[in-house]
N, C-alpha and C positions, 0 to 999 in steps of 0.2 A: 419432441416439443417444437413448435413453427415457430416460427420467427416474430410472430404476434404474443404468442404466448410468452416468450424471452421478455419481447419489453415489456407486456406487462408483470412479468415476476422483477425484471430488473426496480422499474419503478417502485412497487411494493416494499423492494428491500430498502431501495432510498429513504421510503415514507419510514419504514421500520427504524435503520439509522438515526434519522432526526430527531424519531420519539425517544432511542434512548440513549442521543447526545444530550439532551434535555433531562434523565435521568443520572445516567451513569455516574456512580460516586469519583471514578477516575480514570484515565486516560487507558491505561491496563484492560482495565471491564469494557470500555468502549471499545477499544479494537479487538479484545475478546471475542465478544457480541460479532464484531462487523467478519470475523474471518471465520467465525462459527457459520452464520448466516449463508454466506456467500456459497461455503465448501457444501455444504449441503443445500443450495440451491439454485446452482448452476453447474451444468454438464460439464466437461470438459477446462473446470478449475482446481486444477491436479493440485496443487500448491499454494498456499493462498497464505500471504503474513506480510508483517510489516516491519522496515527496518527505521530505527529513527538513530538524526546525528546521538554522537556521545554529545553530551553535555560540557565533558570533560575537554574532549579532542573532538574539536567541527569537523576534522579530515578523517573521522571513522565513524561508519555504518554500522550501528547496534541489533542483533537478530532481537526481535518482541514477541509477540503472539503471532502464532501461525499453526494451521493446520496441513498438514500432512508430513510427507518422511521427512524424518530427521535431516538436517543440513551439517554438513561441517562447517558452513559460510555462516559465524555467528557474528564477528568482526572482519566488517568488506571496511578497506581504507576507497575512499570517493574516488580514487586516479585508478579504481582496477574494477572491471566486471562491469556487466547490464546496469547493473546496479549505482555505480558508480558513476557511470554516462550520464543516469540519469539528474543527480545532483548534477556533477559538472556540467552539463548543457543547461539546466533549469527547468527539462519540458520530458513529458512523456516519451518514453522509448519503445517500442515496439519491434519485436525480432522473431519474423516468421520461421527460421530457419535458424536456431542456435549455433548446430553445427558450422554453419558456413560462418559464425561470426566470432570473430577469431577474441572479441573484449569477453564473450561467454564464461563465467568460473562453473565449471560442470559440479551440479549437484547432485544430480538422477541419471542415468543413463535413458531412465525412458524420459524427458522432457525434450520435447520438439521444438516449443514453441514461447517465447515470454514477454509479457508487458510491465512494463515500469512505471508511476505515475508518483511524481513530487508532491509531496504536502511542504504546504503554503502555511506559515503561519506569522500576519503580521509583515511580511511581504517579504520574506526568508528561508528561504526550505528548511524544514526540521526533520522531515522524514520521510517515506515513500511507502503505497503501497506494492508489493510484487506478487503480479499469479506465475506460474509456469501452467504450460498445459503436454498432455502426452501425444495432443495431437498436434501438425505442421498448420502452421499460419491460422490459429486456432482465436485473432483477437482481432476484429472488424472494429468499426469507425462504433455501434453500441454501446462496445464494450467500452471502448478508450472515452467514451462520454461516459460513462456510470463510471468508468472507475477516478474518472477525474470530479466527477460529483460528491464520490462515497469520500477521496483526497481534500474537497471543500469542506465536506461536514466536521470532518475529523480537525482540519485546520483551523475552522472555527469555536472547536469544542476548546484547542489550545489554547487560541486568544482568551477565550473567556475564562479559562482558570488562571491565567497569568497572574501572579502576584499583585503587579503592578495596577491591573486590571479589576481587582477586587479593593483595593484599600489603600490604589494611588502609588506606593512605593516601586521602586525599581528591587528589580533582582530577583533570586529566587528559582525556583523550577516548577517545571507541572509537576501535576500531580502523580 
């Protein structure tokens, strides 16, 4: 696949997303959808799920939906791993070379390479998408746009189910 062909499958999947943020009866089935999507169509996304805060404890990363090998990383506290970095800094993380990086919490032997991207919800991280990929430096400047795009939809999708956000009150959790 060229590189033409990428963005235009990336974009597609965008357009896909939105149709079924617009749908989805809840947050679960949306990012179901979005890391079904993904893993079956794009090369070299070995890994592909989402981890969102606990509800409970803001300082712990919840595993959700994700496609491929099992992980023991079901509960990342935010001060340990890629993952981690990623809340604490606010911003997409990117590591072309896992090995060399020593915050890495190893889940594959064969993942080379991972990208991290914070969801936004209401101007607060809630949660993150992460790929890992089997190949070295496996995520260019595309990728980290789409996946910061697929991060918007999905953070959009949580505003809107907000309690608060349907019927005015405060409180509550997504769906």
């Amino acid at each position: 696949m060229n590189e033409r062909q990428m963005e235009n499958g990336r974009e597609k999947l965008l357009a896909d997303f939105r149709r079924a943020a617009a749908t989805a009866a809840s947050l679960e089935v949306l990012q179901t959808e979005i890391v079904t999507a993904i893993a079956q169509s794009l090369p070299g996304y070995d890994w592909t799920g989402f981890y969102m805060l606990d509800t409970a404890d803001s300082e712990t990363l919840v595993l959700g939906p994700f496609v491929g090998a099992p992980t023991p990383h079901v509960r990342i506290p935010v001060t340990q791993g890629i993952c981690g970095a990623a809340v604490a800094g606010g911003e997409t993380v990117v590591v072309d070379d896992v090995a060399s990086d020593p915050r890495y919490l190893s889940c594959s032997i064969e993942t080379r390479s991972e990208i991290v991207v914070p969801i936004y919800a209401e101007g607060e991280i809630v949660g993150e998408i992460d790929i890992d990929s089997h190949q070295p430096a496996a995520f260019g400047s595309a990728d980290r746009n789409f996946l910061e795009e697929a991060a918007r939809i999905v953070g959009a999708f949580i505003e809107q189910r907000r309690p608060e956000n349907k019927n005015g009150s405060a409180g509550g959790s997504v769906d």
